[in-house]
Residue, then its C-alpha position, 0 to 999 in steps of 0.5 A: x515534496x508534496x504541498x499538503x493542506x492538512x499539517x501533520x501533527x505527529x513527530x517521525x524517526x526517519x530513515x526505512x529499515x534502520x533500528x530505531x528506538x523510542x519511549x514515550x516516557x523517559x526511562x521506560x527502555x530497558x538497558x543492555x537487555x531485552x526482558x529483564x525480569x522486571x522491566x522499568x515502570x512494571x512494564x510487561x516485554x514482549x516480542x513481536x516478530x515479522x520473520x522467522x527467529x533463524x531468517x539471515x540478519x538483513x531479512x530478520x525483523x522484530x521489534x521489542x515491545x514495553x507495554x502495560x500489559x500483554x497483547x496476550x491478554x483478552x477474552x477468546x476470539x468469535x466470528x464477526x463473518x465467516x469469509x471462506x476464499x474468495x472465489x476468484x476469476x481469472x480472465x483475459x479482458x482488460x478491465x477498469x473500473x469507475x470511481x467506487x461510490x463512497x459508504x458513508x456508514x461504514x468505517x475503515x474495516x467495515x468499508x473494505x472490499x476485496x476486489x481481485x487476488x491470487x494465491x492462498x492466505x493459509x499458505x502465505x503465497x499470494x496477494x489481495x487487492x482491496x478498496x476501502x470507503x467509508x464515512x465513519x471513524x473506527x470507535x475509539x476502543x476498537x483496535x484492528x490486525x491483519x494476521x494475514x498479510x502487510x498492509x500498503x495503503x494508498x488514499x485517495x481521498x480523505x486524511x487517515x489518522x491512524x494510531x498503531x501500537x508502536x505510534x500515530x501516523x497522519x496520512x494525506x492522499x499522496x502519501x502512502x502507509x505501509x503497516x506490517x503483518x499483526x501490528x494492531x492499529x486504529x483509524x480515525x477520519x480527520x477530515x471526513x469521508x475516505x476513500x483509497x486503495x489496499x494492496x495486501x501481501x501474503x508471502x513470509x517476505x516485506x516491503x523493501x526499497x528496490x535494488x538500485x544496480x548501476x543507478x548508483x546509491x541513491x534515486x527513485x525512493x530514498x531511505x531517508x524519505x520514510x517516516x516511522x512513528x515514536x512511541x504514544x501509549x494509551x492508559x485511560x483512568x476509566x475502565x470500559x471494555x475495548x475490542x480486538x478486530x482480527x483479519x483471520x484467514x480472510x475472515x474477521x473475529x473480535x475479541x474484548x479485553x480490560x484495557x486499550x490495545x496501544x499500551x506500548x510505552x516504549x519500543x525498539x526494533x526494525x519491524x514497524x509501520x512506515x509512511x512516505x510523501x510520494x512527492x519525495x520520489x526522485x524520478x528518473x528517465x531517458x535523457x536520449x531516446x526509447x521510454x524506459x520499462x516502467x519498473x524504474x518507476x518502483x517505490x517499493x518490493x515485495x521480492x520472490x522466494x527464489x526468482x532474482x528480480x521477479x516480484x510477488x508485488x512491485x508499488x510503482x507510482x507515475x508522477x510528474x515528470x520530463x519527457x525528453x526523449x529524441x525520435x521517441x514514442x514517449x507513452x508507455x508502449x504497447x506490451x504484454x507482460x508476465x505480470x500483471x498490472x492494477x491501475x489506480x488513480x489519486x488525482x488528476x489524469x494519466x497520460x496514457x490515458x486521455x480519451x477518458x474513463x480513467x479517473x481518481x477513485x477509479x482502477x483498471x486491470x490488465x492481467x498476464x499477456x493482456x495487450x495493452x498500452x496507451x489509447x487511440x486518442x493518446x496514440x495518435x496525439x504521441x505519433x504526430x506531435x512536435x517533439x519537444x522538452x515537455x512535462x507531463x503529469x502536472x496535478x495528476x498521481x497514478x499508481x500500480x501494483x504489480x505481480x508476478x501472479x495471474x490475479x483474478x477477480x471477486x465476484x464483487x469487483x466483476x459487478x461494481x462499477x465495471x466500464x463494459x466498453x473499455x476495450x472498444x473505447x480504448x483500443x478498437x479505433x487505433x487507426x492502421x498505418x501500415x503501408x507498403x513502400 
């Protein structure tokens, strides 16, 4: 488990895709129904549900809300900005990125950029990749949603203190918080400037833990391991004016309403938000020979439609871990790949990567059948050394989100903080070493 600074100050139920429920106050559930004609307290019922009312049980998600009034209740919606698609380009080049530069005016909805994506939003197929910076903590009647997509958010830098319509979560670096489509939340900045990584998917299908197939019933991310708020409401004396920020098709409105939108007293059902302390992943590796292919190291899946064992987005997180592997090049390999793949990095460095150029803040992308691997210094360190037992990621966290889709790239994420020698830094002096006998 990861040894935090900050202590958490809320309470959690624990366990990923269980039916949890919870209320604030005691009394406030009703009994043996979902919408009594008068719930208890003169709560209003209200449905929130992540899926199609006919999907299967085991896809089924919805979560039963007790508030004080209903979400339904604001004044319409106008533009904030009209965003229409983003123009994406696809390219062959591998591409990394330095540290993005933090934006200490902005807050968490304003500092988001969208930095690469593919698919389309109206249609729910696809994904956007984001980076957020900012400085400053959302105001305190400011509540934010996504109708777009669910959210996977990665800090790296900066604790989020993050209050959602079901419960607060407290969010470390190291730690990761996944929050579904529509569910409105508020983000406040604890400890300062914030930094991190935003991986949105579009598709009808949610996050869920990985099939485990002959590793058995337990291993990489447990169940147990993830932690889901419990109710805490909002219900000021004053009445002052509170605002409903909406990511719409890419775009964002704003609506202003009577009351805060956190009124929930109780609540019961499968769809919410989730953290998980990313030093809880039970790593596995070769114990013989030959690296594994990275998709052991998944935390979470956001499956296909209709392709068995392809995903529309893989998380993946490379931690500390043993390498043992006899007569074995022990770096990631070269490959090419039908996904693609975007780097990040919380802390510390990567392995494969040691000549430089890959730091926490900062990204890379290698896209469908970009050739890539580790770089000449990692290479040639991995051919000759001694092979030995070693641990290798001490004090260093890496991520990728992976994708069955050809991601391309926003005008801003092709002009901010590109390494323009990364290829040649990292590829080009791989030595040859191949002689006839």
């Amino acid at each position: 488990m990861t040894s935090f600074e900050t202590p958490d100050p809320y309470t959690y139920h624990n366990g990923l895709s269980s039916h949890f429920e919870s209320e604030s106050i005691p009394g406030s559930l009703p009994t043996a129904r979902n919408s009594p004609q008068i719930p208890p307290m003169g709560l209003y019922a209200e449905k929130l549900s992540g899926s199609a009312f006919t999907a299967p049980r085991h896809t089924n998600k919805q979560t039963w809300l007790y508030r004080i009034l209903p979400s339904a209740s604001h004044r319409p919606f106008s533009a904030l900005t009209h965003t229409p698609h983003h123009t994406f380009q696809q390219i062959p080049n591998q591409l990394r990125w330095s540290p993005f530069d933090i934006s200490h005016d902005f807050t968490f909805i304003s500092g988001m950029r969208l930095i690469a994506g593919a698919g389309d939003i109206p249609t729910k197929n696809g994904l956007g990749i984001y980076i957020y910076t900012c400085g400053r903590s959302m105001p305190d009647t400011e509540a934010f949603y996504s109708a777009d997509g669910d959210m996977l958010i990665v800090p790296q830098s900066g604790d989020l203190d993050i209050r959602t319509e079901l419960g607060c979560l407290y969010v470390r670096p190291s730690e990761i918080i996944v929050i579904p489509r529509g569910i409105r939340y508020h983000v406040k900045l604890p400890t300062g400037a914030a930094r991190g990584y935003i991986l949105e998917t579009y598709t009808a299908q949610h996050f869920e833990l990985p099939e485990l197939g002959p590793i058995g019933s337990n291993g990489l991310a447990n169940a147990r391991d993830f932690q889901i708020p419990t109710a805490a409401y909002l219900d000021p004396p004053e009445s002052v004016a509170h605002s409903v920020v909406a990511k719409f098709g890419g775009s964002l409105f704003s609506a202003t309403q009577d009351h805060p939108a956190f009124d929930v007293v109780a609540w019961h059902g499968n769809y919410y938000p989730f953290k998980y302390d990313l030093g809880r992943f039970n790593t596995i590796g070769t114990v013989s020979y030959d690296h594994p292919d990275p998709s052991i190291f998944t935390v979470l899946t956001v499956p296909s439609a209709g392709i068995p064992g392809t995903a529309v987005a893989d998380f993946v997180v490379f931690p500390p871990r043993w390498l043992v592997g006899e007569d074995t090049f022990r770096p990631p390999w070269y490959h090419r790949n039908v996904m693609s793949e975007f780097m990040g990095l919380i802390k510390g460095g990567y392995d494969a990567k040691t000549a430089g150029g890959f730091v926490p803040g900062g990204a890379s992308l290698h896209n469908v059948m970009a050739g890539h691997g580790p770089d000449a210094k990692s290479a040639e360190k991995a051919s000759e050394v001694q092979l030995k037992p070693e641990k290798v990621g001490e004090g260093s966290l890496a991520f990728m989100f992976e994708s069955v889709f050809m991601v391309g790239v926003t005008e801003w994420g092709l002009r901010t903080k590109v390494q323009e020698d990364y290829n040649e830094e990292s590829w080009v002096g791989v030595k040859r070493r191949f002689r006839k006998e």
